[in-house]
C-alpha positions as CSV (number, residue, x, y, z in Angstrom):
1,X,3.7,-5.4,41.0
2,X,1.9,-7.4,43.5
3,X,-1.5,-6.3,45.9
4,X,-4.5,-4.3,44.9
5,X,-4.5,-1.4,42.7
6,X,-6.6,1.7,43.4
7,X,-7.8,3.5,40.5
8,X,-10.1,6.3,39.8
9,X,-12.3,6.0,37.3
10,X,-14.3,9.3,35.7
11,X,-18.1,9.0,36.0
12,X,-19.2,11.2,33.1
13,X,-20.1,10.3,29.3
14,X,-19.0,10.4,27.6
15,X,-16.0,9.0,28.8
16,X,-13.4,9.9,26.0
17,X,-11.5,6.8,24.5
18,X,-7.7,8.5,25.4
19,X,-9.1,8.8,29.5
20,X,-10.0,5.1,29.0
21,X,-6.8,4.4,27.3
22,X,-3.9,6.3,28.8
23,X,-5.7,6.7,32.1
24,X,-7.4,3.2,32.9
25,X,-6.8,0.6,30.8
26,X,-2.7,1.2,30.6
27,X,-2.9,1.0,34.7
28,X,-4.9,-2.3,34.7
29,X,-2.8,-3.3,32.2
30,X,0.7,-2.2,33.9
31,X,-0.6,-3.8,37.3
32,X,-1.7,-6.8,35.8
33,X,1.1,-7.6,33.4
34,X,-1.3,-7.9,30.3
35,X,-1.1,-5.6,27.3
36,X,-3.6,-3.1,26.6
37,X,-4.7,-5.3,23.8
38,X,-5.1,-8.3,25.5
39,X,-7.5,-7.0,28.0
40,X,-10.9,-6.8,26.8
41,X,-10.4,-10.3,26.2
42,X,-9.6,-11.0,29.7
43,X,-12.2,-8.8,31.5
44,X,-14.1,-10.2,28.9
45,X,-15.6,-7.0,26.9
């Protein structure tokens, strides 16, 4: 998948780790090609 991927992101807190999980991070990481592993490495976290 090529181009820029839009993505909500909730604004409340706490955020709950399966919103960051199953919401955010496996978008980035199906956009991006990375596993969900592998990205706080690469966003550097």
């Amino acid at each position: 998948m090529d181009g820029t991927l839009h993505l909500t992101v909730p604004n409340h807190r706490p955020l709950q780790t399966g919103t960051l999980l199953g919401g955010v991070l496996k978008r980035v990481a199906a956009h991006h090609k990375p596993t969900v592993g592998e990205l706080p490495a690469k966003l550097d976290l």
